[in-house]
Each structure stands twice: as C-alpha cells, then as structure tokens.
C-alpha positions, -999 to 999 in steps of 0.1 A, spaced: 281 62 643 243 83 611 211 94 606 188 170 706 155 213 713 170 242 685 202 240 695 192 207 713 170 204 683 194 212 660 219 186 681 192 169 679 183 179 644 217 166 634 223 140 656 194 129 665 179 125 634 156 131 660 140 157 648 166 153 631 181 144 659 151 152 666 152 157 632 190 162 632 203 135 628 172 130 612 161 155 593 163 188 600 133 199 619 128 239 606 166 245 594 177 241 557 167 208 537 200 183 535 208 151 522 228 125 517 233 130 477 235 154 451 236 198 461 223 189 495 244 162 503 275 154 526 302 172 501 280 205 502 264 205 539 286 231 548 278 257 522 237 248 531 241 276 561 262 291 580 252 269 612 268 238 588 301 253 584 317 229 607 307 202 579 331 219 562 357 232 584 362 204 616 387 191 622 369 160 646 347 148 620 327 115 620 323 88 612 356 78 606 374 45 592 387 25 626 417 11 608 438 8 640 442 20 672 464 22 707 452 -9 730 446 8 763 431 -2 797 400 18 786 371 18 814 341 -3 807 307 13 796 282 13 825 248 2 810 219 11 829 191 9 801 153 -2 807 122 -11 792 101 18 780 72 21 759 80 26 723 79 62 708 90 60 670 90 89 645 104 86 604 123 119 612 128 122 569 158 109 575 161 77 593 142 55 617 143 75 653 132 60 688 129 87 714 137 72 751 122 89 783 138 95 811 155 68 826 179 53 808 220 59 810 256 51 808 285 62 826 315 62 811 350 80 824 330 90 854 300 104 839 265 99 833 252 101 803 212 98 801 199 80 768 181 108 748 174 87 717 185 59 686 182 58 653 197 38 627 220 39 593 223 20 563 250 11 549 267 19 587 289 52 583 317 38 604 341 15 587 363 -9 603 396 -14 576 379 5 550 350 -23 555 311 -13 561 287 -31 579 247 -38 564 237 -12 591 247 7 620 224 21 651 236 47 669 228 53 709 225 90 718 228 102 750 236 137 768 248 145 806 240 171 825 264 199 811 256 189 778 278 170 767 271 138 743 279 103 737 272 85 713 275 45 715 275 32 678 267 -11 668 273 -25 635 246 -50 628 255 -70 598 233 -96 581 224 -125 596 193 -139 616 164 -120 623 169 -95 650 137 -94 675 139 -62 688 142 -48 650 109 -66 644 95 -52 669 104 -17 661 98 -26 614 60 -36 627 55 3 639 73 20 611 55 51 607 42 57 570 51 93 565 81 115 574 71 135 605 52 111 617 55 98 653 41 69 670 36 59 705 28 25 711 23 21 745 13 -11 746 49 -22 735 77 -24 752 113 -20 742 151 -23 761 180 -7 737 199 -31 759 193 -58 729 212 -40 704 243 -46 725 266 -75 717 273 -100 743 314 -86 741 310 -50 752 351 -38 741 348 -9 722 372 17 700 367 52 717 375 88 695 365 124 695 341 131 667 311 146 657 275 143 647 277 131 613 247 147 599 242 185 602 254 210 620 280 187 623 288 199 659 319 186 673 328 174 709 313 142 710 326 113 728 320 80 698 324 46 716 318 21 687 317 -17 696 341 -35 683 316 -67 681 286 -68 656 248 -79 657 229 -95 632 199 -83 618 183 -101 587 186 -94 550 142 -86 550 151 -63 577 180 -41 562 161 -44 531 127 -26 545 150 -3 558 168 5 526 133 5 507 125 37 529 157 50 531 180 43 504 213 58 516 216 76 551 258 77 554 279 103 551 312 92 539 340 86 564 361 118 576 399 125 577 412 117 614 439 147 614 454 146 645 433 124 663 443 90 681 417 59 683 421 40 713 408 3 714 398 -15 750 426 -39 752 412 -78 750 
C-alpha cells in the first residue's frame, strides 16, 4: 500500500515511513540510508544490510499488482477512527501523520489500533497493471503485534479537504515534525463511500521489508487534485517500490 520503536521503529522505519515508519516507511530513522532509485534503491535494498535481506529473499512481498482475485464473503472492516489533533513529520521519505491513541479497526476478529499514515506517489499498488496518482496507506498494529495496513488509491480529481488541510502544515525540512493542535483531523475522510476491499498477505514495502502483514486495499478510489499530487511530487518525486511477484499467494476480493 508506500512510503513502528527499533524494531517498532524499524517497522516503523519501514513501514511507517514513520520514522520511517517512523521513519520506516519513511525514512530510516538511524539504520542505513535507502531510496527509491539508483544503489539505494528497491532493486538493491536487500544488499543495504543484513536487516533488509527479506527485500531480497520474501516470498510475501508488497505492493503487488491486484489483477484478479477469488470473490469471497470477506468480513467487513470495522472503522472506529476519530478526530485528533494533527502531528505531521516529512520522515525524508514521505508525508507521515502520527495518530494517538484512539483510533482502530477490527477486522477477522481483531483490533487493530491506528499507529500512523503516510502517503505514496505514483500509488505502489496496481490494479491490472494500472497505477493510481497516489496512494495513502493506514497503519495500524494489535496487541501481539501484528499489522494492518489499509491502503486507498486517490486518483486526480477535485480537491480533497482533508489533504488541504494536511499540504497547509507540510513541514519544510526532512525530520521535522509538527503538531498543530489547533487542527483537527479524522483519517475517516480518506475512506471511499464503498468500503469492499481485495485482502492479501504482504509486506512493508519499504525497508526491512518485514513480512506478515495483513494488506486490505479498497477496491474504490478518492480524488485528490492535480495542485495537490503535484506539491506532493515537488517534494517527493518518486516514493514506490515496484510491484512484487505473488508466488504462491491468493488475493481474495469482498464479493459485491
């Protein structure tokens, strides 16, 4: 969907983008420097460290291409987000908002609390071999540690309110975090009105690459504006890692 304290903050380095996630998915708070081209990027992450060799070696990679999948009865997300005040860091490698406690989904019967979002541009899933302008991905984590990620294509369109909200805080140097407590956010906006969704096992996509996450990506877009992807791209140029093989694995889409 790309891009939780070390190995959380490497989880969170990777996924998060947090730190990446906090960095991780981000950037990579104290671990070795990535990126998404040239010796650091996705083609060479696994020979960076030995931490990244599941970059290299996985088998349940994301993102992947969501060419098809098995209708099934799947269960419906649970959302349970609220408002919080907005904390937003430029992690060096995307656009990050960390969420408090508070916020969840259950899914399959388990709760998942909402550790953080960040964003992606172009989006790093495809859907037939087709990306989207952008893609945000939901993090969240239960209580044996476990993630979820829940990942939105946002395509261009109209202006999207709560992305305005978020571009007028932007902070102005990598590292960099913001709270703004006057403003208020709900990630319950970046969900589309249809909440169906195509369900895999994957991975973070940015370093470690850590398998044994549970990807939920909606099957519906949102729309965010052309000026919007655009100040996104004007920081961040690329931040997808190509799509991964799906070996063995089976997609199952939420039957309509």
């Amino acid at each position: 969907m790309n891009r939780t304290a070390q190995a959380l903050a490497t989880w969170t380095f990777a996924l998060s983008l947090f730190a990446p996630i906090t960095h991780a998915i981000a950037a990579g708070g104290h671990g070795p420097h990535w990126d998404y081209d040239g010796k650091e990027g996705p083609e060479h992450w696994g020979e960076l460290d030995p931490k990244f060799q599941t970059c290299k070696s996985g088998k349940n990679q994301s993102p992947i291409d969501i060419t098809s999948g098995k209708p099934e009865k799947l269960g419906p997300i649970e959302f349970k987000y609220h408002p919080f005040p907005l904390t937003i860091v430029n992690n060096g490698h995307t656009i990050q908002v960390n969420a408090p406690k508070g916020s969840s989904i259950t899914v399959g019967g388990k709760k998942y609390d909402l550790l953080q979002f960040h964003f992606h541009s172009p989006s790093e899933h495809k859907k037939s071999g087709k990306a989207g302008d952008m893609e945000v991905h939901l993090v969240h984590k239960n209580d044996a540690g476990e993630l979820a990620v829940v990942g939105v294509f946002m395509n261009a369109g109209k202006e999207h309110p709560l992305v305005k909200t978020l571009w007028e805080h932007l902070p102005a140097e990598a590292g960099k975090e913001k709270t703004v407590g006057q403003v208020v956010i709900n990630p319950f906006d970046f969900l589309p009105a249809k909440k169906t969704f195509s369900n895999y096992p994957g991975s973070l996509t940015t370093p470690p690459c850590s398998e044994g996450v549970n990807w939920m990506v909606m099957n519906d877009s949102i729309e965010v504006s052309k000026a919007q992807v655009e100040k996104f791209t004007a920081i961040f140029p690329m931040t997808a890692r190509p799509v991964q093989p799906l070996h063995e694995r089976s997609i199952k889409v939420a039957a309509e």
